[in-house]
mmJSON file of the N, C-alpha and C atoms, coordinates in Angstrom:
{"data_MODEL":{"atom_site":{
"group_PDB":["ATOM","ATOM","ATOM","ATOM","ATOM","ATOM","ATOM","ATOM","ATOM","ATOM","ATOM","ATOM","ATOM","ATOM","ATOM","ATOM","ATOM","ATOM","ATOM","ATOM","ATOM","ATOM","ATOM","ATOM","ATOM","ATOM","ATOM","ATOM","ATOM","ATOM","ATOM","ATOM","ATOM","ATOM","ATOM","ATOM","ATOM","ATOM","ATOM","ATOM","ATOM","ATOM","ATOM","ATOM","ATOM","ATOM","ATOM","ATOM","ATOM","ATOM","ATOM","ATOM","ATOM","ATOM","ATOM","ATOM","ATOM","ATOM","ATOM","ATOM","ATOM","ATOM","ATOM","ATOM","ATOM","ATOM","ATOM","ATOM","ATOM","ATOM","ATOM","ATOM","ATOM","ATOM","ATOM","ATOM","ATOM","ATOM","ATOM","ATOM","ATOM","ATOM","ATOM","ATOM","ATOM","ATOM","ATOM","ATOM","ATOM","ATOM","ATOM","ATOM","ATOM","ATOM","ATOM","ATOM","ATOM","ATOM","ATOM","ATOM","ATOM","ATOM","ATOM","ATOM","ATOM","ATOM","ATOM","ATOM","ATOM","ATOM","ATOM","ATOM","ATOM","ATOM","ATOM","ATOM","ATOM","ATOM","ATOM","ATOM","ATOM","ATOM","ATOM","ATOM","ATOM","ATOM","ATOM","ATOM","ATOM","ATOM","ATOM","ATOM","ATOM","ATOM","ATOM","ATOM","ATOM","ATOM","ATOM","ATOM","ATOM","ATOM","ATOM","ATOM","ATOM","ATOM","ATOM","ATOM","ATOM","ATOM","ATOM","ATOM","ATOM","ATOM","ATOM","ATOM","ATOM","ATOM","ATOM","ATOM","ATOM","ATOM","ATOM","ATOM","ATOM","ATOM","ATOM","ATOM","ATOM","ATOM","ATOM","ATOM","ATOM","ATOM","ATOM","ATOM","ATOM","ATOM","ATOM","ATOM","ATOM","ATOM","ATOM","ATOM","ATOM","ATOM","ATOM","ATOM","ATOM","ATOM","ATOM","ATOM","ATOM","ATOM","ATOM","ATOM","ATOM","ATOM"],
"id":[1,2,3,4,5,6,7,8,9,10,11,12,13,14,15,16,17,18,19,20,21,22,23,24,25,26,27,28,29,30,31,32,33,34,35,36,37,38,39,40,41,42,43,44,45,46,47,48,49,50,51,52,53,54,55,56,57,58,59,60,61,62,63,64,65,66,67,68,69,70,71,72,73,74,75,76,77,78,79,80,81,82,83,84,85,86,87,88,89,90,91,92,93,94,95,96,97,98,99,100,101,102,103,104,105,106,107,108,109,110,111,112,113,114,115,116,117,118,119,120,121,122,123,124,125,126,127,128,129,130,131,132,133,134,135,136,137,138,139,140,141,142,143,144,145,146,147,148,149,150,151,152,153,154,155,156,157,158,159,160,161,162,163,164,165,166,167,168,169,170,171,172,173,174,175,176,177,178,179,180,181,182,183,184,185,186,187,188,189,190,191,192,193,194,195,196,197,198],
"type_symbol":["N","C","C","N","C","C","N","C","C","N","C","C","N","C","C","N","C","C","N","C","C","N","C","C","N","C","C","N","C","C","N","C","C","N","C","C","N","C","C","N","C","C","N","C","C","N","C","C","N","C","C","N","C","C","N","C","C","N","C","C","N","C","C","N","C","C","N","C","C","N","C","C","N","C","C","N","C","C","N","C","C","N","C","C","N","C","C","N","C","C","N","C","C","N","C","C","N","C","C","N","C","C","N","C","C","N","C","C","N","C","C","N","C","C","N","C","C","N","C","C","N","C","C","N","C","C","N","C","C","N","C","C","N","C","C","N","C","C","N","C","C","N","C","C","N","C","C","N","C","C","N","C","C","N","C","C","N","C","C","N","C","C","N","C","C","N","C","C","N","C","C","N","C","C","N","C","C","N","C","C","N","C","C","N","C","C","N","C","C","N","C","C","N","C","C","N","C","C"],
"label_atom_id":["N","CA","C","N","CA","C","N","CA","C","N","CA","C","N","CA","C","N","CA","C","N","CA","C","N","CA","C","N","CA","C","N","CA","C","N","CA","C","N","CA","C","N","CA","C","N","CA","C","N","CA","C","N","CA","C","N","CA","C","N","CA","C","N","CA","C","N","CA","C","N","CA","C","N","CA","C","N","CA","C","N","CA","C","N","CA","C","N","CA","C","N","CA","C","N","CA","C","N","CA","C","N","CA","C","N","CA","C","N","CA","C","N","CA","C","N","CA","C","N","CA","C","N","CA","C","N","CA","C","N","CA","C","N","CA","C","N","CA","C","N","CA","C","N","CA","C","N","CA","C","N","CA","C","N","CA","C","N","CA","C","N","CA","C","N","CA","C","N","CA","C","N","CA","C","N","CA","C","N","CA","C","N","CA","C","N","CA","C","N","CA","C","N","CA","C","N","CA","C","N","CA","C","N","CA","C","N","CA","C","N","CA","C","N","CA","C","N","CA","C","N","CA","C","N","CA","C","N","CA","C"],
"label_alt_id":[null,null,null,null,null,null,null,null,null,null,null,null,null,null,null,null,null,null,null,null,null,null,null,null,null,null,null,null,null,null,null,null,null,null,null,null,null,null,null,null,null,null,null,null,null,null,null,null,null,null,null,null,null,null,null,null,null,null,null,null,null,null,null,null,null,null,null,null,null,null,null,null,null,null,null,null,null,null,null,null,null,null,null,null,null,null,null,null,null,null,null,null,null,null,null,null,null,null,null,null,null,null,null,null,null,null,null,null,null,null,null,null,null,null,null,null,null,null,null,null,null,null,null,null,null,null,null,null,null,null,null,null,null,null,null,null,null,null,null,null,null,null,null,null,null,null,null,null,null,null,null,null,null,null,null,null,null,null,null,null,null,null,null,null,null,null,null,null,null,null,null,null,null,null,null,null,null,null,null,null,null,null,null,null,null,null,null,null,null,null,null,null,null,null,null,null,null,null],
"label_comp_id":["UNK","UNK","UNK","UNK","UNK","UNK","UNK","UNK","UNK","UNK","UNK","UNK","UNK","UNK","UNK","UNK","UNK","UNK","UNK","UNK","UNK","UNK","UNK","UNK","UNK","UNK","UNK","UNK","UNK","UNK","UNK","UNK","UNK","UNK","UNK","UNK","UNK","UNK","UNK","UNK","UNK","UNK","UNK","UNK","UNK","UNK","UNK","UNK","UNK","UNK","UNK","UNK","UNK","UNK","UNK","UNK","UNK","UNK","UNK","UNK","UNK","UNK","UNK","UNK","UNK","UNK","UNK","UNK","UNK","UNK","UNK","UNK","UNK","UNK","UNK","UNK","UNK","UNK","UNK","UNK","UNK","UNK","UNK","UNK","UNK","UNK","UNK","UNK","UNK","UNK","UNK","UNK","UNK","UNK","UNK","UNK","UNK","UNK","UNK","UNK","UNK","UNK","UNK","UNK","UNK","UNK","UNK","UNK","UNK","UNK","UNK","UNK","UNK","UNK","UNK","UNK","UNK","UNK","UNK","UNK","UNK","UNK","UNK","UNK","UNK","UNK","UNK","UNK","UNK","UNK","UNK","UNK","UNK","UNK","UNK","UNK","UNK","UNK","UNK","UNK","UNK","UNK","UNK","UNK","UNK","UNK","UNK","UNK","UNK","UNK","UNK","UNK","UNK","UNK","UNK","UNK","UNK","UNK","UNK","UNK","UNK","UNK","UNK","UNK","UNK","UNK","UNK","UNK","UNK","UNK","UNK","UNK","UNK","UNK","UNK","UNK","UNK","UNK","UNK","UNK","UNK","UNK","UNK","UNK","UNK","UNK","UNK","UNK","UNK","UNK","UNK","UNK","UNK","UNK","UNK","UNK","UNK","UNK"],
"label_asym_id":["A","A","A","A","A","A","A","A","A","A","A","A","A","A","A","A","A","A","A","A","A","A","A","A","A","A","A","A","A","A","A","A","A","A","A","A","A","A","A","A","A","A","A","A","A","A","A","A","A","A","A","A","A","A","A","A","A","A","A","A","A","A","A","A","A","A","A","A","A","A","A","A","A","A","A","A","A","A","A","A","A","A","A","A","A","A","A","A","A","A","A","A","A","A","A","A","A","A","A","A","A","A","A","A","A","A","A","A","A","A","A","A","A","A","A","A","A","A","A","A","A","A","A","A","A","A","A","A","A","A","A","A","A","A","A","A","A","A","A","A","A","A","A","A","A","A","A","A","A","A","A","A","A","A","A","A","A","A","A","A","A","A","A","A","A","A","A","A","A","A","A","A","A","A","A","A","A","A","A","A","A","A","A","A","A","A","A","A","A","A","A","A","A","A","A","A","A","A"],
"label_entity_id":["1","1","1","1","1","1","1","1","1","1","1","1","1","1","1","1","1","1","1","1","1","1","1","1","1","1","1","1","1","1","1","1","1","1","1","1","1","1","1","1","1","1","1","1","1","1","1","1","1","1","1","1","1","1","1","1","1","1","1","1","1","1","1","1","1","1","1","1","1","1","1","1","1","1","1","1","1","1","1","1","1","1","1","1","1","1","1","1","1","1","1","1","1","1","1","1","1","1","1","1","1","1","1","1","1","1","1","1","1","1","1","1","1","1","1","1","1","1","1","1","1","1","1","1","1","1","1","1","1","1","1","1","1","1","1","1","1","1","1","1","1","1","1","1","1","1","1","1","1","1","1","1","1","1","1","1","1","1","1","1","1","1","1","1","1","1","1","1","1","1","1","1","1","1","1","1","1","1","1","1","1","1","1","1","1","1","1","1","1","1","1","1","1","1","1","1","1","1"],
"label_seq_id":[1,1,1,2,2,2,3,3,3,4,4,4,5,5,5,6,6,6,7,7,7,8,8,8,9,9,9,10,10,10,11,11,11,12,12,12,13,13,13,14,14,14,15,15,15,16,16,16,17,17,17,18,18,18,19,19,19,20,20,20,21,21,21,22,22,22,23,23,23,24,24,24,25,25,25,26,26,26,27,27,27,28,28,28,29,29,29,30,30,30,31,31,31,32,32,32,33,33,33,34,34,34,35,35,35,36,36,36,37,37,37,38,38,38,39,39,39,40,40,40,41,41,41,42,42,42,43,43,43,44,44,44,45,45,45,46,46,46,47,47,47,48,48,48,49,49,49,50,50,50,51,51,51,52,52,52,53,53,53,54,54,54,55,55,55,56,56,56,57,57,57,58,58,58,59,59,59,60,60,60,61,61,61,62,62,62,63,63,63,64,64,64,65,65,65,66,66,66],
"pdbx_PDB_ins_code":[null,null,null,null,null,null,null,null,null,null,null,null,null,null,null,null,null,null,null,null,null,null,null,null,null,null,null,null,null,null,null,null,null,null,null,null,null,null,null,null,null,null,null,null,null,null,null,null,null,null,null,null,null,null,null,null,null,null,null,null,null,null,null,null,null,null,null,null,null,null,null,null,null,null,null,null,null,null,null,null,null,null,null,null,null,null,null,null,null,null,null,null,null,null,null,null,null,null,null,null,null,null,null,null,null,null,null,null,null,null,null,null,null,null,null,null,null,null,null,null,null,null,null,null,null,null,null,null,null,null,null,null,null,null,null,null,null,null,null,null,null,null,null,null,null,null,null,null,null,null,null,null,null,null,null,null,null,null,null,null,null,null,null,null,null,null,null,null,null,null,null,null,null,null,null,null,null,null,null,null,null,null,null,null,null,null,null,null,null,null,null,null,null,null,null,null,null,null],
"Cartn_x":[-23.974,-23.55,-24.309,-25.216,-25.561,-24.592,-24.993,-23.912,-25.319,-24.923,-25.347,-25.361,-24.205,-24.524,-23.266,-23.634,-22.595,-22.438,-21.352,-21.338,-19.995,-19.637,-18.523,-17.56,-16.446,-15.454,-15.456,-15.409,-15.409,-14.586,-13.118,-12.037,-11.206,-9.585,-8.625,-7.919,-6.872,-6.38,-7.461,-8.817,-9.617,-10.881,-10.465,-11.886,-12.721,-13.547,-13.983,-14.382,-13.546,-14.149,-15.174,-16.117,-16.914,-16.928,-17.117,-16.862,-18.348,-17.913,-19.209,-18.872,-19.763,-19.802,-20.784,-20.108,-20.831,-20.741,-21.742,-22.178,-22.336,-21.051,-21.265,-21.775,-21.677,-21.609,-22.577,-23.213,-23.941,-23.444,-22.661,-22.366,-21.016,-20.462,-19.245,-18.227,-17.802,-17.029,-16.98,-18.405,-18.307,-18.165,-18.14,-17.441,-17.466,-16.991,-17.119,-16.047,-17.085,-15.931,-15.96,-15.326,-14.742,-14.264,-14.978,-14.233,-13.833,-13.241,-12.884,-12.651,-13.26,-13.346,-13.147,-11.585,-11.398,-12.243,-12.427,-13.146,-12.86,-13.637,-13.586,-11.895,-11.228,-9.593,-9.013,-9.246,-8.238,-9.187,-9.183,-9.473,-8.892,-9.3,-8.792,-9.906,-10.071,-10.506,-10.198,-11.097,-10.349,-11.908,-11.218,-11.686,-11.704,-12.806,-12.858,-13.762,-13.487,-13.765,-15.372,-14.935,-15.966,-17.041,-18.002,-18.762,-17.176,-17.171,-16.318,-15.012,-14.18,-12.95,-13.7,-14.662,-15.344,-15.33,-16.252,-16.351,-15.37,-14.101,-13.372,-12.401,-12.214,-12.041,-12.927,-14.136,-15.094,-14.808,-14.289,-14.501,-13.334,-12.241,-11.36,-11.491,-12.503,-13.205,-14.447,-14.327,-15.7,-16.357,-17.654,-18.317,-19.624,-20.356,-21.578,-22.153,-23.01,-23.551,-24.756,-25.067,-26.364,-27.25],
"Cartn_y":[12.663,11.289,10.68,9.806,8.891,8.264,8.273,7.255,5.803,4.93,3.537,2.843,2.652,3.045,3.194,3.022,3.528,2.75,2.87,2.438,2.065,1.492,1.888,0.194,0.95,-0.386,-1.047,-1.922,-2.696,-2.885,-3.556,-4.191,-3.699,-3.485,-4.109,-2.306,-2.051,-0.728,0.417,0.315,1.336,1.436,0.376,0.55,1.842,1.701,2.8,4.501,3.651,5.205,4.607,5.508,5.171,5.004,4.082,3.53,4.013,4.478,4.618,4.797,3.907,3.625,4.584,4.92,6.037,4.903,4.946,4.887,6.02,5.944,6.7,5.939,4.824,4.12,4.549,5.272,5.864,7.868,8.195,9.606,9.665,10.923,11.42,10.264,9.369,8.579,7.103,6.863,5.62,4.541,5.062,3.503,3.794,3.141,3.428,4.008,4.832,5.576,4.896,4.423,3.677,5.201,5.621,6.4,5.94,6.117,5.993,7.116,7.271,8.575,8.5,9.022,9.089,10.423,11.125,12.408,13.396,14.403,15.665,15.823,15.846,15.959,15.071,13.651,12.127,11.128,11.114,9.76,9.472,8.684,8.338,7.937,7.98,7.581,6.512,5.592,4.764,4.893,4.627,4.664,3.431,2.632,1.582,1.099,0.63,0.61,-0.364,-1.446,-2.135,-2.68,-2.961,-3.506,-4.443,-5.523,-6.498,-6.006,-5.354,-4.503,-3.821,-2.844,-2.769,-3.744,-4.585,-5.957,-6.539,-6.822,-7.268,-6.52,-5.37,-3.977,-4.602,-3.971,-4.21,-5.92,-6.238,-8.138,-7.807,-7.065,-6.985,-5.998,-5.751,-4.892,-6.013,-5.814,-5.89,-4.77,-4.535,-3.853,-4.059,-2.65,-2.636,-1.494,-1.932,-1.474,-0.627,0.601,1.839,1.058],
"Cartn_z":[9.673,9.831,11.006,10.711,11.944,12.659,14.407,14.336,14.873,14.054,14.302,15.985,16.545,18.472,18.983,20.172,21.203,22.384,23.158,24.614,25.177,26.327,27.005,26.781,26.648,27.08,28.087,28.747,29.736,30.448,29.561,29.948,28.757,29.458,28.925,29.057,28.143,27.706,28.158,27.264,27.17,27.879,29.357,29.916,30.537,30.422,30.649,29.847,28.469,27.194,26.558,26.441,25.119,23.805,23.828,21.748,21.049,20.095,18.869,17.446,16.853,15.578,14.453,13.598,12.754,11.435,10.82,9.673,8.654,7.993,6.478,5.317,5.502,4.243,2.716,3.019,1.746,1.88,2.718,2.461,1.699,2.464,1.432,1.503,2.739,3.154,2.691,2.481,1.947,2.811,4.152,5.06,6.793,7.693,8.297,10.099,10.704,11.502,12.815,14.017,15.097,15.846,17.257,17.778,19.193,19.853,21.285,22.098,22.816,23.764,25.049,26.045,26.979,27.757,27.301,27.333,26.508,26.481,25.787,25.119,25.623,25.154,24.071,25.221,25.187,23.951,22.8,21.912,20.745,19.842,18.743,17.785,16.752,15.854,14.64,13.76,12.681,11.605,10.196,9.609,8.689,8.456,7.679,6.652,5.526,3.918,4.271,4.859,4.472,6.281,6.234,7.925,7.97,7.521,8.141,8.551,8.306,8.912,9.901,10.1,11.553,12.307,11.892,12.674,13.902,12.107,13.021,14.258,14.135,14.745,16.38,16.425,17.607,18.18,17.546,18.363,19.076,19.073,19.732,21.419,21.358,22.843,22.961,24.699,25.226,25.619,24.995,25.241,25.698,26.335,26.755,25.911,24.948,24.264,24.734,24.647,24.792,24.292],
"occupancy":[1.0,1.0,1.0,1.0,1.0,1.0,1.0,1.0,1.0,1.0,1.0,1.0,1.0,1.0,1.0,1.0,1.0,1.0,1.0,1.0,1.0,1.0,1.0,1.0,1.0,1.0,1.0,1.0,1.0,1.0,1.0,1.0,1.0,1.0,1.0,1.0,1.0,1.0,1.0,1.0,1.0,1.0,1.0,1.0,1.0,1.0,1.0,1.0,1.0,1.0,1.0,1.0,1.0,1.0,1.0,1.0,1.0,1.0,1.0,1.0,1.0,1.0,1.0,1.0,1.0,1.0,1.0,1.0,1.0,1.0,1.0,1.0,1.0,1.0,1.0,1.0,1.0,1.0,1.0,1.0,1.0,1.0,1.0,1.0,1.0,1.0,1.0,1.0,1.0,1.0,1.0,1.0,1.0,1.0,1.0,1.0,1.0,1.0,1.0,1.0,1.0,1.0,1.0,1.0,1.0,1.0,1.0,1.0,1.0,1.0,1.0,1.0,1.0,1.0,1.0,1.0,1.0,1.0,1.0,1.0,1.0,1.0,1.0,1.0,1.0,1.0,1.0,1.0,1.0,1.0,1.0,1.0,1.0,1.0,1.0,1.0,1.0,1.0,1.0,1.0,1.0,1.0,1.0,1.0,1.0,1.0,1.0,1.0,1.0,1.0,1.0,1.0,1.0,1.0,1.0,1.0,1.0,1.0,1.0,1.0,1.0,1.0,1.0,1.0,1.0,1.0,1.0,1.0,1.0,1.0,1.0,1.0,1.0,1.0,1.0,1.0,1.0,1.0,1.0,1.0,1.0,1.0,1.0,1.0,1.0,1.0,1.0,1.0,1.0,1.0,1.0,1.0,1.0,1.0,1.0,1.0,1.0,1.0],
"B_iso_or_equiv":[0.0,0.0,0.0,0.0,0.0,0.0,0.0,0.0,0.0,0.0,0.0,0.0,0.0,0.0,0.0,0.0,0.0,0.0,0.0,0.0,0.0,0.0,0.0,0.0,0.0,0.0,0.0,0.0,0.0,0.0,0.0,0.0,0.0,0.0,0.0,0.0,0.0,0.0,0.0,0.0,0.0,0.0,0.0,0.0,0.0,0.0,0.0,0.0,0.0,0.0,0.0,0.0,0.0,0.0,0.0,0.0,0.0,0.0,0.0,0.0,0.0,0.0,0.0,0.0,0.0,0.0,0.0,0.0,0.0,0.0,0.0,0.0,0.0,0.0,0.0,0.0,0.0,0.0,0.0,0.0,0.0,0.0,0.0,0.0,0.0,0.0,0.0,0.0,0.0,0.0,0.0,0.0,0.0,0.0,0.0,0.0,0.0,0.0,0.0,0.0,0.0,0.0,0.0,0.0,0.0,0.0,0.0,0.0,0.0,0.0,0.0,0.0,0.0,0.0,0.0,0.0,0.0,0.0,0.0,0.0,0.0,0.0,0.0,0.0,0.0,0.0,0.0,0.0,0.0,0.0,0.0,0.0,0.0,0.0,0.0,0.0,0.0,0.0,0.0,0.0,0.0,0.0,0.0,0.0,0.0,0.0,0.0,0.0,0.0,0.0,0.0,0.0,0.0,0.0,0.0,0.0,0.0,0.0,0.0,0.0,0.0,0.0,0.0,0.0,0.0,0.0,0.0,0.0,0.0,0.0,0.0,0.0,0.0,0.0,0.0,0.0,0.0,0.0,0.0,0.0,0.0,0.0,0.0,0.0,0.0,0.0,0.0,0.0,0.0,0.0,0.0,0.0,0.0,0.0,0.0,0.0,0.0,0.0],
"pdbx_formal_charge":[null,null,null,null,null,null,null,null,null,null,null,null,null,null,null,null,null,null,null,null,null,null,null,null,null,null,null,null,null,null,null,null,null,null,null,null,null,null,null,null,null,null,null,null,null,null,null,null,null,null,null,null,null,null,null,null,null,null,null,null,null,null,null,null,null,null,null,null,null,null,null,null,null,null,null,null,null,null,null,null,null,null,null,null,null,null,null,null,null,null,null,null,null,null,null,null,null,null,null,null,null,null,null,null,null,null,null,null,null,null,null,null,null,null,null,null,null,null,null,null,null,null,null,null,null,null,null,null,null,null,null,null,null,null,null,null,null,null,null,null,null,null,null,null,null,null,null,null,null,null,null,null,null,null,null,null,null,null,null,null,null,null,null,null,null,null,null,null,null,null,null,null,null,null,null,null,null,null,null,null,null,null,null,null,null,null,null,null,null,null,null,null,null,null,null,null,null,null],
"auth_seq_id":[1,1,1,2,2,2,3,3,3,4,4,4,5,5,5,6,6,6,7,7,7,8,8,8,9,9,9,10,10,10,11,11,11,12,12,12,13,13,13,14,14,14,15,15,15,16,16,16,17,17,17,18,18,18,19,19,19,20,20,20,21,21,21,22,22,22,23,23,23,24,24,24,25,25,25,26,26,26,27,27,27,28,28,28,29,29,29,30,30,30,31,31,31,32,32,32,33,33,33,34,34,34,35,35,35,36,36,36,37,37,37,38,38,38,39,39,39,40,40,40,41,41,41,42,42,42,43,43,43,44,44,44,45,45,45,46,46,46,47,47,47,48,48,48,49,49,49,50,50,50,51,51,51,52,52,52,53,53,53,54,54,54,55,55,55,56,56,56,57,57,57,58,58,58,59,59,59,60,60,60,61,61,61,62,62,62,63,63,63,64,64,64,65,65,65,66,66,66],
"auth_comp_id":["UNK","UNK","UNK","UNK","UNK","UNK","UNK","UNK","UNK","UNK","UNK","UNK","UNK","UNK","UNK","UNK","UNK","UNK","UNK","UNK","UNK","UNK","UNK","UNK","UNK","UNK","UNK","UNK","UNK","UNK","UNK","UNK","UNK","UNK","UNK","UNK","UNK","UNK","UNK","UNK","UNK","UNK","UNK","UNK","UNK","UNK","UNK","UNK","UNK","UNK","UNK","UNK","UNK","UNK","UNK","UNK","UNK","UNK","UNK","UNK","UNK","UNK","UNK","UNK","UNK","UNK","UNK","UNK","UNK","UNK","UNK","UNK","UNK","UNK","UNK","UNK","UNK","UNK","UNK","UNK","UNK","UNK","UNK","UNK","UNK","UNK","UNK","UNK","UNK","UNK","UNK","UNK","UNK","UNK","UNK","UNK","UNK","UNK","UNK","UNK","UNK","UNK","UNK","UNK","UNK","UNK","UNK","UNK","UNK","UNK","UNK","UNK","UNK","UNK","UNK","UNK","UNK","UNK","UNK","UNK","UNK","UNK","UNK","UNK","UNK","UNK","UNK","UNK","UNK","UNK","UNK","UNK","UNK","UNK","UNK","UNK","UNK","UNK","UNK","UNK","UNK","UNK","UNK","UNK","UNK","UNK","UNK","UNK","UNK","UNK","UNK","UNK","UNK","UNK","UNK","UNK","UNK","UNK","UNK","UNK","UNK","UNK","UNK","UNK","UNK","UNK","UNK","UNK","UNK","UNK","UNK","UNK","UNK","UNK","UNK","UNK","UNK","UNK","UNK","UNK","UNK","UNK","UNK","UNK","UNK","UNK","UNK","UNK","UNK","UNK","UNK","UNK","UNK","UNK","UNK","UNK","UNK","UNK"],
"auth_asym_id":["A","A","A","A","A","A","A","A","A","A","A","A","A","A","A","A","A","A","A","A","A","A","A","A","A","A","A","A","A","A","A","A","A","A","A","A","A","A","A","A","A","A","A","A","A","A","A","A","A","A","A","A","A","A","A","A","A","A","A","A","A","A","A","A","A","A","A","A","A","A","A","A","A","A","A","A","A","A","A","A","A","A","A","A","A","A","A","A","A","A","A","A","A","A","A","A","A","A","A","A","A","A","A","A","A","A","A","A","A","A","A","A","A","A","A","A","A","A","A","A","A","A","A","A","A","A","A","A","A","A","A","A","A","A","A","A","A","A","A","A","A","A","A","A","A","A","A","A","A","A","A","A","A","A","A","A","A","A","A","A","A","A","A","A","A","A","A","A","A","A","A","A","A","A","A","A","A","A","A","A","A","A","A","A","A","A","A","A","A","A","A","A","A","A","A","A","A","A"],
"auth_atom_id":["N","CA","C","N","CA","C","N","CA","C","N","CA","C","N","CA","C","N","CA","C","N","CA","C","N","CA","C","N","CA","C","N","CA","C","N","CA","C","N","CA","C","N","CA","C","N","CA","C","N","CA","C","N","CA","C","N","CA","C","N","CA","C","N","CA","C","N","CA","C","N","CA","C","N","CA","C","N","CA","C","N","CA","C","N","CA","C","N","CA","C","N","CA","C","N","CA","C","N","CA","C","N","CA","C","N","CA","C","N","CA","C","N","CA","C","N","CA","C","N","CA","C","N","CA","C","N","CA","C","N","CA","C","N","CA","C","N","CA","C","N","CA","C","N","CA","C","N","CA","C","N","CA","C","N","CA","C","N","CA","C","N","CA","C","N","CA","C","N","CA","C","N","CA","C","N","CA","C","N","CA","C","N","CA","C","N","CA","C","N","CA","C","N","CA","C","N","CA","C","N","CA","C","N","CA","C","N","CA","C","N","CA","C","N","CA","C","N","CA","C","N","CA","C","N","CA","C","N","CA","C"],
"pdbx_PDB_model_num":[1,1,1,1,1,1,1,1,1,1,1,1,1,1,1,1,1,1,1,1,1,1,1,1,1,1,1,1,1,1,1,1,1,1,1,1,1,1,1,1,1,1,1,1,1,1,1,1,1,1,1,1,1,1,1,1,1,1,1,1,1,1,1,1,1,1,1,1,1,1,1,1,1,1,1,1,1,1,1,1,1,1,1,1,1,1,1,1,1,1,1,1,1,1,1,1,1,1,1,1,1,1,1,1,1,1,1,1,1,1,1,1,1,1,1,1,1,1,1,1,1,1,1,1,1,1,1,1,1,1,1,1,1,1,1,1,1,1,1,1,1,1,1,1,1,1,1,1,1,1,1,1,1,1,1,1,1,1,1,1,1,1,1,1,1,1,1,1,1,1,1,1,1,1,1,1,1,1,1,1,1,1,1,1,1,1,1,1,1,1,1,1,1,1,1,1,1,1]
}}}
């Protein structure tokens, strides 16, 4: 799985984890993965059908993109 990019939250709840976006959209998944990473232990993950449910997902962080 590629992931498409990466980089850190800024503000708010999750400043300071890194967000990255994986692109399945042509593998087993079909769609795409949203992770959040407090570190090695602490994150969460989401999974979404189409870019625009990503989309709108990411407009809800500020980020600094790698």
């Amino acid at each position: 799985m590629q992931i498409s990019r990466t980089g850190t939250v800024l503000t708010g709840e999750h400043t300071s984890w890194t967000i990255s976006v994986h692109d399945d959209s042509a593998g087993e998944t079909g769609g795409y993965f949203l992770c959040l990473l407090l570190d090695e232990l602490h994150g969460f993950d989401s999974w979404f059908e189409t870019i625009e449910q990503l989309e709108r997902e990411i407009s809800e962080f500020d980020v600094r993109w790698d």
